[in-house]
N, C-alpha and C positions, 0 to 999 in steps of 0.2 A: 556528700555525706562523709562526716569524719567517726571514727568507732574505737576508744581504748579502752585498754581494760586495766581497772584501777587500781583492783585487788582478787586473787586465786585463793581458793580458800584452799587450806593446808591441809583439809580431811576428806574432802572428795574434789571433784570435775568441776564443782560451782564455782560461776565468777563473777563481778561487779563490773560493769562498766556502763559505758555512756555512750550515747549516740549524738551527734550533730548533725544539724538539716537545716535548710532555710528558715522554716518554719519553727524552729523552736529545738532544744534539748531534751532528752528524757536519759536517767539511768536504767538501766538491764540489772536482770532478768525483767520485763515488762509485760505486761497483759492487753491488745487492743481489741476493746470491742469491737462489733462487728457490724458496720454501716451500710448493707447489704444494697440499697438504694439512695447512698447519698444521705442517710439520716438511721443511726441508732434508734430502734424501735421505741418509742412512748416517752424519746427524752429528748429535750432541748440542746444546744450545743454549752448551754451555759448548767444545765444540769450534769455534764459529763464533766465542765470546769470544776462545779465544787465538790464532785467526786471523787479529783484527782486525778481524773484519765489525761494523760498526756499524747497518746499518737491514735489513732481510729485505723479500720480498716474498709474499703468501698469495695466496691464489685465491678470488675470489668465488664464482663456479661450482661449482667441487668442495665447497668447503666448504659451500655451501648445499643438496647433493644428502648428503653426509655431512661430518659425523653432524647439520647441522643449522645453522646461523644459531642458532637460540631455544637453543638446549644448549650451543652455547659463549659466547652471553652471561649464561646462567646460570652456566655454570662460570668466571667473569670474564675477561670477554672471550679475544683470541686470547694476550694478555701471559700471563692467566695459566693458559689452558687448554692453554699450551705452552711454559711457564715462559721465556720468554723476556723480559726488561726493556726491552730497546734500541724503538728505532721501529721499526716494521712499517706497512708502504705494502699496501692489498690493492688489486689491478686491479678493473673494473666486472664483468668476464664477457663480455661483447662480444667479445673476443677468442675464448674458446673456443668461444661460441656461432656464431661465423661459420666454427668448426672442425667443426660437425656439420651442413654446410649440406646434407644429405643429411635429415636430423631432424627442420628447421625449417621454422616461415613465418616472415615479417617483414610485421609492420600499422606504422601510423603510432601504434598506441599499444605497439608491445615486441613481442618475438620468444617466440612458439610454440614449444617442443621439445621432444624426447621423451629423457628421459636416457640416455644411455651404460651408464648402469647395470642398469636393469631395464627400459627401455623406455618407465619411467612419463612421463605426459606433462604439461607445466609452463609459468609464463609469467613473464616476468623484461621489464619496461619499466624505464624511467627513476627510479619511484618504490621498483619495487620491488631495484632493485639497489641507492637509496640505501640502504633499510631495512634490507636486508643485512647491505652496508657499518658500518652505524652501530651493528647490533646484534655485530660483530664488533671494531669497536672501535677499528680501525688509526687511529695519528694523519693518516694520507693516503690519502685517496678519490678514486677515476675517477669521473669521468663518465660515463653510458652511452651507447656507442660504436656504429656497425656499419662493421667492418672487411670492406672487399672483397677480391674474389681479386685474382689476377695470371696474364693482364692481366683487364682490365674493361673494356667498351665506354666513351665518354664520358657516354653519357646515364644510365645505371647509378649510373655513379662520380658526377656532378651530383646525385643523385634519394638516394645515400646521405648526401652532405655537406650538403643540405636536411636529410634525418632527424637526421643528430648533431648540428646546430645544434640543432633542435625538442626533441630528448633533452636537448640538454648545460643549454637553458632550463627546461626540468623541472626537471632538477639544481641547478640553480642557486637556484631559487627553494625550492623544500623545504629547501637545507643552514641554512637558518634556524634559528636554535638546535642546530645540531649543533655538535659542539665541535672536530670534525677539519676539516684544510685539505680542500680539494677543486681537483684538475685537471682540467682540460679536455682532451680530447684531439682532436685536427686529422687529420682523414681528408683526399683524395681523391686517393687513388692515387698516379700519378706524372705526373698533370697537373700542371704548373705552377700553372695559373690556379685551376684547384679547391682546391688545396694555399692558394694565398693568400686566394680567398673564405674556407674553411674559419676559417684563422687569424681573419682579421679578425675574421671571426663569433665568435668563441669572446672575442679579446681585450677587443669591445665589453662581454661579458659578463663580467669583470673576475673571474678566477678565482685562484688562490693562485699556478697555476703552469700549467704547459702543457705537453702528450706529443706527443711526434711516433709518433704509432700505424699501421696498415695497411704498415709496411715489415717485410721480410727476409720476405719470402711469397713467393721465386723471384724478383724481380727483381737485375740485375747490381749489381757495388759501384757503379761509375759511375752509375749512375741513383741509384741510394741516396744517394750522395754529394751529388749534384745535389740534389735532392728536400731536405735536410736543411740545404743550406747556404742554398738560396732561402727556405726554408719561416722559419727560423731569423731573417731579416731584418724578418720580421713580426711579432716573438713581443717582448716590453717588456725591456729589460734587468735591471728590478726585478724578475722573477720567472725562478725556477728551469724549465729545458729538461728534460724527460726525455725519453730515445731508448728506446721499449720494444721486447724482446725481442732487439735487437742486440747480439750479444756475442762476435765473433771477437776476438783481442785487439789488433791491425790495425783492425779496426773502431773501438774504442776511440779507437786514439789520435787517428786521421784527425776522429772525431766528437767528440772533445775540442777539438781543433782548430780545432773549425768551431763552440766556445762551448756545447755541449751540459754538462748536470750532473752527470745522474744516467740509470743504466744497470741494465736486467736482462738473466738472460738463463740457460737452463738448460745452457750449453756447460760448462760447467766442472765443475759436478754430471752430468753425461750423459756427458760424455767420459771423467772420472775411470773411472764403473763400466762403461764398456768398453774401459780399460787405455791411452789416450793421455792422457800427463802433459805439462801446458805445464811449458816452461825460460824460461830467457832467454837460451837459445840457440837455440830452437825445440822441437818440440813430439818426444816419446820415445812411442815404442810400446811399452809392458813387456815386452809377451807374446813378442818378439825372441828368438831363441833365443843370440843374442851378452851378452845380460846373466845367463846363466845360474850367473856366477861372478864376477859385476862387483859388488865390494863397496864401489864408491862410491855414494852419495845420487843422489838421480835429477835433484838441484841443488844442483852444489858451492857456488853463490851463494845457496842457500837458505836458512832458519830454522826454517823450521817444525820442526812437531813429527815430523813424518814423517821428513823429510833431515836431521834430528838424532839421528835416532833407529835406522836401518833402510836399509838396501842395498839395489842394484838387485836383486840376487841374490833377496833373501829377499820383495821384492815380485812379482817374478817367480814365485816360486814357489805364494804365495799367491792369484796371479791365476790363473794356470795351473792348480790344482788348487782354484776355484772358493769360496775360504777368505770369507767375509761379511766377515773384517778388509782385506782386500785393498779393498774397496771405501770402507771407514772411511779409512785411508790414504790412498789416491788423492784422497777427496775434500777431504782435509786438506789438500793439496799443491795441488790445484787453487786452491781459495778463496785459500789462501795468495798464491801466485800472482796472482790476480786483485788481490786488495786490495791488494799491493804494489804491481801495476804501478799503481794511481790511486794512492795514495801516493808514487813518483817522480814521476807524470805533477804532481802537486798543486806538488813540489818545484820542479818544473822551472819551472813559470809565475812561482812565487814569485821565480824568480831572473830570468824572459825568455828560459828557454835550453830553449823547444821544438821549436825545430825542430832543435836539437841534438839532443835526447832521442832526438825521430822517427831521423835521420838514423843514430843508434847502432845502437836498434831494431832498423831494420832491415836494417844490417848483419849484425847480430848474427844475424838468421832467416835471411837468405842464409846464412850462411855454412853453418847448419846443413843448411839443405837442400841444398848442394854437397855437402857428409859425404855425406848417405844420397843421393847422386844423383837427385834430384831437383831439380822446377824451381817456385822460389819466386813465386806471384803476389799 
């Protein structure tokens, strides 16, 4: 993986650059959906092409509990056991394993659990989430992680960012002869000082790129904010930020803002198939019974294939009477959505006019939320 940066915008931390992979180029700031099993909920790999998405994101976890690690490197890799060309980024599992903290033990050498699935019980450390990783084939690998709750005592959140240094050096020393980039990811909470130990630690060990991991698990934006823009002062400017899981689209801009890269995050795929459509006037409830005859696009500023194609009316209808295309659409609109907003966001730096951008933005979401009487935060 090769990563420059093109252009620094002159008014804040935002910056343009680009990524290299086998698989294909994308410019930053970027947005990857979220391929949780090998496939973006309700879309084809060729509906995510005319949407513009360039990199995805898989699941280490999932996919190692089914159908397997060893099956889809048999079946060549995750590219082609899900016909997808573009890059694919798969996370460590860390993340969902600190989602079954009910399941688990945690040792100094990898976390004990008992699957989601069947109960069966499994072990996933440092070595074996590279193996994973490597047998699935994504041109970008995490490090293995342990993400705490929120909140966490201080001694907890100390005793984890010990462990993901100890893991992330595991990691580090096995990507020997592997061919994918590998990131690091930065734990501890919303300490400050753990946040900077953490980084340091991980920089010493000179990784492709670096996550800001253990955030949007109930903590406020403001701390979020905080956390992201301190943690970020530690992190090398030659290498690519990724902000995981955050993905309001507010979120976005403010963490573009503050020089971050690259972004995932299941809101756009999850909101779609429960009927809230982002605009760029703010965000539309389908299921409304005021669009029942509303033969506009759900964004008259739109492109896609969906608001080219299909009325509020007729997505209405298909939502409301439980249609599987309602959910194809939606998430068409969504993604759509997403990639464009890093596509202006990308514009705007090019030119130094983001805090214009921002300033439009959210304009433009006030005002929707005055519409539906509502109050915008």
């Amino acid at each position: 993986m090769e990563f420059r940066v093109i252009h620094k915008s002159r008014e804040c931390r935002a910056r343009l650059g680009e990524i290299k992979t086998p698989h294909g180029n994308f410019k930053t700031p970027v947005f990857m959906p979220v391929g949780t099993h090998g496939s973006v909920k309700a879309v084809s790999p060729e509906d995510l092409g005319e949407a513009g998405v360039k990199i995805i994101l898989a699941n280490t976890y999932h996919l190692y509990l089914r159908p397997g690690h060893e099956v889809i490197e048999r079946l060549g890799n995750l590219h082609g056991f899900m016909n997808w060309s573009g890059p694919i980024l798969t996370d460590s599992g860390g993340f969902q394993v600190y989602s079954l903290s009910r399941l688990r033990t945690i040792s100094n050498a990898g976390v004990t659990f008992q699957s989601h699935l069947d109960g069966s019980r499994h072990f996933i450390g440092p070595k074996e989430a590279m193996e994973i990783q490597k047998a699935l084939g994504a041109d970008i690998i995490m490090a293995f992680d342990e993400c705490v709750t929120y909140p966490s005592n201080y001694r907890y959140v100390l005793n984890s960012v010990r462990l993901t240094s100890q893991w992330a050096r595991t990691c580090i020393n096995i990507r020997s002869g592997y061919s994918q980039a590998l990131f690091g990811i930065v734990q501890g909470g919303m300490y400050s000082d753990l946040r900077e130990m953490s980084a340091k630690e991980l920089v010493a060990m000179d990784f492709d790129g670096y996550a800001l991991g253990g955030l949007s698990v109930g903590e406020d934006r403001e701390t979020r904010s905080r956390i992201i823009g301190e943690t970020k002062c530690f992190l090398p400017e030659s290498k690519p930020v990724y902000l995981m899981g955050v993905g309001a689209p507010e979120d976005l801009v403010e963490a573009v803002m503050q020089g971050v890269d690259m972004f995932d995050c299941v809101m756009p795929t999850r909101n779609a198939r429960n009927g809230s459509l982002f605009t760029t006037k703010g965000r539309l409830t389908i299921k409304n019974a005021k669009y029942i005859d509303d033969e506009r696009p759900i964004d008259e500023n739109c492109k896609c294939y969906t608001c080219s194609n299909y009325s509020r009316a007729y997505l209405r209808h298909l939502f409301m009477s439980r249609e599987i295309l309602a959910y194809r659409l939606n998430t068409i609109h969504n993604l759509y959505y997403y990639i464009h907003l890093m596509a202006e966001m990308r514009k705007a730096i090019a030119k130094d006019r983001m805090f214009t951008f921002r300033d439009t933005f959210y304009e433009d979401q006030r005002r929707e939320y005055v519409d539906q009487g509502k109050m915008f935060q």
